[in-house]
Structure formats: C-alpha cells, structure tokens
C-alpha positions in Angstrom: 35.2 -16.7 -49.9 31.9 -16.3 -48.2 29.3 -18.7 -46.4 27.4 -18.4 -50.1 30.0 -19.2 -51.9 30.6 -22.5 -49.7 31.0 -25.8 -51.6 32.1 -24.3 -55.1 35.1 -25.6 -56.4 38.1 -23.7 -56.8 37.1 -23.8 -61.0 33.6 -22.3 -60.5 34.5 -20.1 -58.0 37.2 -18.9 -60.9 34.2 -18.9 -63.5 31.7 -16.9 -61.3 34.7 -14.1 -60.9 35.8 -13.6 -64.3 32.0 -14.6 -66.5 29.5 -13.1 -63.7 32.2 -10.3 -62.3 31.5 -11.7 -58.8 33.5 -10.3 -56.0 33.6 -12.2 -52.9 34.7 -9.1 -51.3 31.7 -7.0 -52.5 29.0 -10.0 -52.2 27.3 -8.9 -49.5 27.2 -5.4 -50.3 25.6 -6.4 -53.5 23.0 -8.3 -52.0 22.2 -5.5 -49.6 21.8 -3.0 -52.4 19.3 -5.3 -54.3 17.4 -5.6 -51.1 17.0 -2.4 -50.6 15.6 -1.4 -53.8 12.8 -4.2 -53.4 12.5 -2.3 -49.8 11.3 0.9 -51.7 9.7 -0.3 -54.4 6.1 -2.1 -53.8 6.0 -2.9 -56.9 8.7 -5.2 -56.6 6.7 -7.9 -54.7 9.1 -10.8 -53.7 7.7 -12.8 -50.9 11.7 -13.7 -50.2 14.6 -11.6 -49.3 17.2 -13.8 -48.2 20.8 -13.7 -49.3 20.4 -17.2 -51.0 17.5 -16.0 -53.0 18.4 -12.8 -54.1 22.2 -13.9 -55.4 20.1 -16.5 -57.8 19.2 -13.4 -59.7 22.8 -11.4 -59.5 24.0 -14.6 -60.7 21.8 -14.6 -63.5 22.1 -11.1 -64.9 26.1 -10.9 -64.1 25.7 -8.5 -61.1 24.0 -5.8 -62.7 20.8 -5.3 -60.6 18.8 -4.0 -62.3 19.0 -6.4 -65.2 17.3 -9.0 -62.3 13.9 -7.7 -62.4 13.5 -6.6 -66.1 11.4 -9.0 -67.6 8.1 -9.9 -68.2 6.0 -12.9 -68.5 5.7 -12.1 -72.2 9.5 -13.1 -72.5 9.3 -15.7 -70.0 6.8 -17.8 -72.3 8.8 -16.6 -75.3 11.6 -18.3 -73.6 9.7 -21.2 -72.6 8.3 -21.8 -76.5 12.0 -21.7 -77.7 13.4 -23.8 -75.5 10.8 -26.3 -76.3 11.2 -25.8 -80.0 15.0 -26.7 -79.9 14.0 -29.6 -77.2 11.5 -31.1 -79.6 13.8 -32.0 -82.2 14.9 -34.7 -80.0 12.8 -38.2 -81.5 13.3 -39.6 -77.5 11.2 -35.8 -76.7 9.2 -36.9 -79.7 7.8 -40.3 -77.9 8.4 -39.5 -74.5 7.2 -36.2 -74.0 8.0 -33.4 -71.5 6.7 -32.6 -68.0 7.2 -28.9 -67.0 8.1 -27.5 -63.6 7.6 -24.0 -63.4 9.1 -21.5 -60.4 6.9 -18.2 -59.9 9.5 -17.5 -57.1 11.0 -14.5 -59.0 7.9 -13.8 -60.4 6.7 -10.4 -59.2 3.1 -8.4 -58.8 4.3 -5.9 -61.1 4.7 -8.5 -63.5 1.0 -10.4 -62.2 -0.8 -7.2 -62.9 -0.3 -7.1 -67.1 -1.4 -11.5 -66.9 -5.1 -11.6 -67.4 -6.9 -15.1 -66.4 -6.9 -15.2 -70.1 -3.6 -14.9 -71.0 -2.8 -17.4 -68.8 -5.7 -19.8 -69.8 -4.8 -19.5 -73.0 -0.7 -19.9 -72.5 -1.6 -23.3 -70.6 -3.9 -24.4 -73.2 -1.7 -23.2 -76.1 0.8 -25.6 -75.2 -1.0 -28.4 -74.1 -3.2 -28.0 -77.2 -1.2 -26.4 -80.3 2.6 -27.2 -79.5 3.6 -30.2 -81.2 4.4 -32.3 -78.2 3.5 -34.8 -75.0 2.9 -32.8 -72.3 2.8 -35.2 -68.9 2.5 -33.1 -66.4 2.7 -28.7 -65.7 4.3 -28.4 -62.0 3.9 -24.8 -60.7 6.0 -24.3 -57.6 6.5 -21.1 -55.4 3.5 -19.8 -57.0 2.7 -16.7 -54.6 -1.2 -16.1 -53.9 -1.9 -13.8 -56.8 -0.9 -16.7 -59.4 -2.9 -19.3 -57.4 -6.1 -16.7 -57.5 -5.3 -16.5 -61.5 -5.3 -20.1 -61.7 -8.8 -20.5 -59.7 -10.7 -18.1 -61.9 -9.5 -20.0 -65.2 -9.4 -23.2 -63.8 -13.2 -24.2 -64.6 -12.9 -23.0 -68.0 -10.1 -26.0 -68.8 -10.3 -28.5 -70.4 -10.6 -31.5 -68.2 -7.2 -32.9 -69.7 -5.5 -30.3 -69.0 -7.0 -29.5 -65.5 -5.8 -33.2 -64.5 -1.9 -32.1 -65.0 -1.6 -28.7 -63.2 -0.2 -29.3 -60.4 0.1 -26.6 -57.7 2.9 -27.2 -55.0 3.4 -23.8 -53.7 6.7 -24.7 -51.3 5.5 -28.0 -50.5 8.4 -29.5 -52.1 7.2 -33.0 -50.7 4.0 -33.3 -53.0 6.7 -32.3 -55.9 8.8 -35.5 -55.0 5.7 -37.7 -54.7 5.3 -37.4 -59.0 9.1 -36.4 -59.8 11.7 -38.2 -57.8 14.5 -36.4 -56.7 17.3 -38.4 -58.2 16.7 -36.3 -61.4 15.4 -32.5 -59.8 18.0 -29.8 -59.1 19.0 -28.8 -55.8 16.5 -25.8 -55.9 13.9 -28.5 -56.2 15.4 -30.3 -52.9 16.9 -32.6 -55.9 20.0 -34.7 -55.6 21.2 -32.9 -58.6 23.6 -29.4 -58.8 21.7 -26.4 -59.0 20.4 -25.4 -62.5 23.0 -23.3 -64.5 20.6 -21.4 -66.7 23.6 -19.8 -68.7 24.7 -23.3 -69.6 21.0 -23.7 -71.6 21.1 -20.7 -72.6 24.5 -21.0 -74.6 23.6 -24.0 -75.8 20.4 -22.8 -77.1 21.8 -19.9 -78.7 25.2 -20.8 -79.6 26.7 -17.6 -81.2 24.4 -15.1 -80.5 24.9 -15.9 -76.7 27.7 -13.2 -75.5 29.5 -13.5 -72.3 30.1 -9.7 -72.5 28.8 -7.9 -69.7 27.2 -4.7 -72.1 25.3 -8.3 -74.0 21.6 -6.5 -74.4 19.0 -9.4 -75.2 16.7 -6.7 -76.8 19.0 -6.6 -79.8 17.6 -9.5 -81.0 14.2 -9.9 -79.3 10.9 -7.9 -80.2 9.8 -5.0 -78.0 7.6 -5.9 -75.4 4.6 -3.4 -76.2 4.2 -6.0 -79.8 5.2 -8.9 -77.7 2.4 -8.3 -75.9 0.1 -7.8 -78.2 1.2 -11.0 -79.8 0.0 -12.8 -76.5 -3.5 -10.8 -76.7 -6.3 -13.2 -76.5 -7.1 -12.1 -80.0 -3.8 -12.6 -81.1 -3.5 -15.8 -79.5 -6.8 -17.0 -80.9 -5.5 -15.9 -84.2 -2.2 -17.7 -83.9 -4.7 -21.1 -83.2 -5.7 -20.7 -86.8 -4.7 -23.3 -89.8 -1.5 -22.4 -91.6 0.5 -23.5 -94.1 4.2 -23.8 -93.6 5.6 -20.5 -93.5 2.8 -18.9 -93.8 0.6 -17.4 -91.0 -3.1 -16.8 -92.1 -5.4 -14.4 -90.3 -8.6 -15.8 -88.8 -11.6 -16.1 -91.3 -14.1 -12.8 -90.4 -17.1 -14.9 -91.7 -15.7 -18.1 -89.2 -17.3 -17.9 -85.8 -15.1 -17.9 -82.8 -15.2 -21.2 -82.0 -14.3 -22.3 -85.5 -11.3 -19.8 -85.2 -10.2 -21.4 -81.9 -9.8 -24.7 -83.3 -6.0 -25.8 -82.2 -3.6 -26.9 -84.8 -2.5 -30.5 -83.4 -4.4 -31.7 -79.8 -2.0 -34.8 -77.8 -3.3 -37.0 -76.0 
C-alpha cells in the first residue's frame, strides 16, 4: 500500500482493486503516465499535477487514462440537469431547495474554448430561471482564470437575483466555509465529511444501466456531442425557454420577438 492509499480500510482498499483495477504496485507508474501526457499536450491545461489530484481522475474512469479527460462541459451540465431531475423528486428538495458547489478543478482550456459567455449565461440562468427548483446559492470553486474572465463578461448581463448567489471562491476554501459549514462538505471541500464517491451517485442515479465493467462506454446511451452541442446553442437554449405542453416541445413562434421567446417556463424566488 502506498502513502495515497493511506487511511483506506482494508474493505475499500479491496473495492478500489477489484471495481477500479487499482494496483498499488503500478500506482505510481500510472500517475506518472497521466502526467506526462498533460506534459505534451497544451491543450490539456490543468493548473495541478500532483499525485493527489491526478489519481481523483484514475479513480474515476477505472484507470483507463484517457477516459479522464474525455468530456465536455456539454455532458457536464447534462449531468448536472439529471442529477437534479432525480433530486427534485424529493418534497424536502421541493421546499428547501438546493445550493450548488461547482469544482472547475478538472476543468480544462480545451474544454473553455467551445463555452461562449453565452452558453454559460444562459446555463446559469437556465437553472436559476426554468428548472423547477430553489436555488440558494451557485458556489464555483477552483475556477482557473479563464472561467473567472467568462464569468466577468456575462456577469452585467444577469439578472440581479441571480448575480447575488454566484459565488466565486477560487481556492479560498475559507470564504466557502463562511456560507457552508464544514460539518456537511466533503473532504475535497476541507469538509469533515469522506471524500465524494461519484460512482456511488452515479449507481444510484442510474441503477441498471450503470455497469461496473471496465469496456462500460457512456456513449451507448448518451447523444453525440456535435447535437449535444447544438442543443446548448444559444438558439437552442432560447428555444428550449419556450411554453410546452407536457411531452411536447414546441418550436419558438417566428412572428414572436426575441424577448417574448425568452420568456422562462417557471422563475423562483
């Protein structure tokens, strides 16, 4: 057992070795071999390299490297938007409402470059506006300077609600702990809690169609990302804003004017 696999028990250590194929005896060489692929590649632009960081993302993907830096932001906010769909059928969600905290720490300049100010102004304000929930708060941590730069461009063109809970932390963990206490954060969040096991939500969320099998492919059940993109297309979104009935997704009325168009199905307070 290694320094990195310090403080698992004897079960997890079991689990990691025969779910994510993790070899103490190869760990480091696995580490080394994602770090120097982001070594040649510019366009993977992580502002960390450490052993820590870069075994969050072996863990993740079960080892296989290049499964680690795959996706975009398209299927990140696809992710998000079915996590909270599942979450929201909870009537405690229903009252209380959710606060978000979002990492950007694995989120690289390749992926930056294809997120326009408005893709991301409208993302925000999609949620906050047109998702059927209490939102109290959107946390960004770890943001690296081209998401902060995103954010001031779009930020005058918020709304004045939603500007009030955007949060930017960067790694100031401190300002973090000052609106979310500790007690209920993850370790990764300098929490009191374990650190998050996203293949534990991620079973839950898809129950059978989640496969432990190494040779799993998520693209056999999710769109390609040339039409997931176009779905998040300012006109798309703007589209997506319009009235519908259930089941039913109507296309924006030509003889509507944009702002009519951009109407939001359901606004929170």
């Amino acid at each position: 057992m290694t320094h990195l696999q310090a403080g698992l028990s004897p079960e997890t250590l079991e689990k990691a070795k025969v779910e994510l194929k993790e070899n103490p005896d190869t760990l480091h060489q696995d580490i080394q071999e994602v770090r120097d692929m982001i070594i040649t590649r510019p366009d993977i632009g992580f502002l960390r390299t450490d052993d820590a960081f870069i075994l969050r993302f072996l863990r993740a993907r079960k080892f296989n490297h290049f499964e680690a830096f795959r996706y975009t932001f398209v299927d990140i906010l696809r992710a998000i938007l079915l996590s909270l769909e599942a979450m929201i059928e909870d009537p405690e969600l229903q009252v209380n409402g959710f606060v978000l905290i979002i990492d950007w720490s694995n989120f690289t300049f390749k992926q930056a470059s294809k997120l326009t100010p408005s893709m991301l102004r409208l993302a925000i304000e999609g949620l906050q506006d047109s998702f059927p929930a209490r939102f109290g708060g959107i946390h960004f941590v770890n943001q690296p300077w081209y998401i902060h730069a995103l954010y001031t461009v779009i930020r005058p063109f918020l709304k004045e609600k939603t500007r009030k809970r955007i949060f930017m932390h960067g790694n100031n963990l401190n300002s973090l702990h000052q609106l979310i206490h500790p007690e209920i954060l993850p370790s990764e969040f300098g929490g009191m809690l374990p650190p998050y096991d996203m293949g534990t939500w991620a079973r839950t969320l898809l129950d059978h169609e989640y496969d432990d099998d190494p040779e799993y492919n998520p693209e056999s059940y999710n769109l390609a990302v040339e039409e997931l993109e176009k779905d998040l297309s300012p006109k798309a979104m703007k589209r997506s804003q319009s009235v519908v009935e259930p089941g039913v997704l109507k296309r924006p009325d030509k003889e509507k004017s944009e702002e009519e168009n951009l109407q939001p199905l359901l606004s929170l307070d």
